[in-house]
Residue frames as a rotation matrix with the C-alpha (Angstrom) as fourth column:
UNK 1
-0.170 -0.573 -0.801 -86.86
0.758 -0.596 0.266 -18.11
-0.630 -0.562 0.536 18.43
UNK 2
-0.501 0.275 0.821 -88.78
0.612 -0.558 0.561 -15.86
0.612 0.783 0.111 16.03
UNK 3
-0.228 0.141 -0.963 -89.46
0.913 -0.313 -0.262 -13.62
-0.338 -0.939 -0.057 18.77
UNK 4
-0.797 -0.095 -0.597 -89.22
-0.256 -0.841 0.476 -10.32
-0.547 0.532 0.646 16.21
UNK 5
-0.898 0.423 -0.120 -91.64
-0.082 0.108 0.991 -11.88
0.432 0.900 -0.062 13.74
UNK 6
-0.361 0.872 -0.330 -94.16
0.899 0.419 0.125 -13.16
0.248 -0.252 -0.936 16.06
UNK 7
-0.495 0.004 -0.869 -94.03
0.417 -0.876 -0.242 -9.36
-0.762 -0.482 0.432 17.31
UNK 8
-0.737 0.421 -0.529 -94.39
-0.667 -0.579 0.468 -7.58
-0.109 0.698 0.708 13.91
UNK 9
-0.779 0.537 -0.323 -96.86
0.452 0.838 0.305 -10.81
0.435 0.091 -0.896 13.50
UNK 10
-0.105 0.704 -0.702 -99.44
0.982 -0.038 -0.185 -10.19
-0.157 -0.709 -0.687 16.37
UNK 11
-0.768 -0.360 -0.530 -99.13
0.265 -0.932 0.248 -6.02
-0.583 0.050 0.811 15.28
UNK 12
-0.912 -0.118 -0.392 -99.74
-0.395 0.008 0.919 -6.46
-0.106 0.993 -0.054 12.20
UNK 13
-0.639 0.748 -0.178 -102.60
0.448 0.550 0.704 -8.37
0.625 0.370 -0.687 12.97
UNK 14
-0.323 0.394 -0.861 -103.94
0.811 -0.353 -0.466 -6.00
-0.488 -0.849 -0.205 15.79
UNK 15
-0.635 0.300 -0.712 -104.00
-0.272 -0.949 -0.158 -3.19
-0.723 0.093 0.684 13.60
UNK 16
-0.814 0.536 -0.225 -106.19
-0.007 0.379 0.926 -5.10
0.581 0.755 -0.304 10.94
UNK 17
-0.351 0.598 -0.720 -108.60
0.912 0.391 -0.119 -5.64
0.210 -0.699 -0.683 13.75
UNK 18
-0.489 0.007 -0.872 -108.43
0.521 -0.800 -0.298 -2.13
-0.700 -0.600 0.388 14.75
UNK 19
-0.977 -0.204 0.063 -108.75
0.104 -0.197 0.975 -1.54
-0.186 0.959 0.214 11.42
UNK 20
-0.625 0.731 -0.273 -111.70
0.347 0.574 0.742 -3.57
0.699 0.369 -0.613 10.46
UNK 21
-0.324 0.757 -0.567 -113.65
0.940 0.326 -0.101 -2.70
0.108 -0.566 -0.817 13.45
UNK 22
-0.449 0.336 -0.828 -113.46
0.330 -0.799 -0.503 1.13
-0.831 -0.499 0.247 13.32
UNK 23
-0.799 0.574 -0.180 -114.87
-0.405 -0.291 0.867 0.86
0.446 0.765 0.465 9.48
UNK 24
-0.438 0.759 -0.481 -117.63
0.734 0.611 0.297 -1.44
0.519 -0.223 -0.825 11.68
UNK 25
0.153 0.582 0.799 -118.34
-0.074 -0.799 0.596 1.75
0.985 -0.150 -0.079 13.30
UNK 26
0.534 0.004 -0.846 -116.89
0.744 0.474 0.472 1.00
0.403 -0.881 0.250 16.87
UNK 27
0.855 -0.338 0.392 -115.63
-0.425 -0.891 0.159 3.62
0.296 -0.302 -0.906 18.88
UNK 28
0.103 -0.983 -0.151 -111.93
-0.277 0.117 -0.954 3.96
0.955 0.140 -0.261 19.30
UNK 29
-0.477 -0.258 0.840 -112.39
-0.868 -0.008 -0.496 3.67
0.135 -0.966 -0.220 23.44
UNK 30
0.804 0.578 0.137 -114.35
-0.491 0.777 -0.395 0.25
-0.335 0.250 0.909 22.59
UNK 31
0.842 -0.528 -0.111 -111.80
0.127 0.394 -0.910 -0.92
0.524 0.752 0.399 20.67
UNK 32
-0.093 -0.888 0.451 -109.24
-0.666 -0.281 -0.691 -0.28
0.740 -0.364 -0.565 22.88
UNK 33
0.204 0.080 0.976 -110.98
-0.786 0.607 0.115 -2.39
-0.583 -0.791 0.187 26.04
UNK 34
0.950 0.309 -0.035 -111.41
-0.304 0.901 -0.309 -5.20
-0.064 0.304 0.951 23.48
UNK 35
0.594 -0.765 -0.249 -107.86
0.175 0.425 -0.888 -5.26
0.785 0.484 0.387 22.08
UNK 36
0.721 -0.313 -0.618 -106.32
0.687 0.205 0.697 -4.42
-0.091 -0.928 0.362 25.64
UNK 37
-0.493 -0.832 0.254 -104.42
0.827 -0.539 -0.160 -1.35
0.270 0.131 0.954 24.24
UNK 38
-0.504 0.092 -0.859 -104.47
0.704 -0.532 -0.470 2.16
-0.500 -0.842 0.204 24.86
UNK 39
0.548 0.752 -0.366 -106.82
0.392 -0.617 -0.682 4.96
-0.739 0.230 -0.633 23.76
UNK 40
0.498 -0.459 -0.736 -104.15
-0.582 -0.806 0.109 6.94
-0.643 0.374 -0.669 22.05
UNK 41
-0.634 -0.634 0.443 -102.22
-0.133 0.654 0.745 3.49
-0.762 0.413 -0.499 20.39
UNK 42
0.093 0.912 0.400 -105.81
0.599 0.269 -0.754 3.05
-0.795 0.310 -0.521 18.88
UNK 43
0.786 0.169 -0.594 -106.14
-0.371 -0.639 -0.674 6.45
-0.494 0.750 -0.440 17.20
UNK 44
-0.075 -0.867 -0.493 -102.73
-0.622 -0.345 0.703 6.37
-0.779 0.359 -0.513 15.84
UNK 45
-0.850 -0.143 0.507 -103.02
0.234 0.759 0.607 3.27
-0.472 0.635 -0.612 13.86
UNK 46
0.207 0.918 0.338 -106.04
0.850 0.003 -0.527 4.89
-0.485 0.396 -0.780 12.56
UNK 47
0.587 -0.241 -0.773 -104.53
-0.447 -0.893 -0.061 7.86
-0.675 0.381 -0.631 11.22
UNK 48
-0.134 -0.991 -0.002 -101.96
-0.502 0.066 0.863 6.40
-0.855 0.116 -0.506 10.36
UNK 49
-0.706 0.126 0.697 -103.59
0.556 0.709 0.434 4.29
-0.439 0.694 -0.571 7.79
UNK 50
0.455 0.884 0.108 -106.21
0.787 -0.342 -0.513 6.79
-0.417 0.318 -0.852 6.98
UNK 51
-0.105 -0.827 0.553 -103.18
0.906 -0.309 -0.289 9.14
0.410 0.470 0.782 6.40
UNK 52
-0.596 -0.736 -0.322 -103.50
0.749 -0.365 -0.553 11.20
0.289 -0.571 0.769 8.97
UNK 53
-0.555 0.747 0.366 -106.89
-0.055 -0.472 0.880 12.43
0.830 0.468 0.303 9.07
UNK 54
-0.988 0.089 0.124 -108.19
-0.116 0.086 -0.989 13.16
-0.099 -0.992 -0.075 12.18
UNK 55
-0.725 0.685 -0.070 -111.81
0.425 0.526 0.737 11.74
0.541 0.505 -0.672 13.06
């Protein structure tokens, strides 16, 4: 019944991915089909860790 963790869990591990693949040079609509999220969920977690630098 760790229903919260497995959430922040599977996140947490999506944005690594997201992560990891847009330093691989993958476009952010690429990344999205793969990880089944939207265009705009993409950027964000890229800014957001880049601090907010737009690309």
């Amino acid at each position: 019944m760790n229903t919260q963790a497995d959430s922040l869990n599977k996140e947490y591990s999506n944005n690594e991915r997201i992560l990891q693949m847009n330093a691989s040079g993958v476009s952010v609509k690429e990344i999205a089909k793969k990880l089944n999220m939207g265009v705009g969920e993409v950027r964000l977690v890229i800014n957001l860790y880049k601090g907010g630098k737009q690309q």
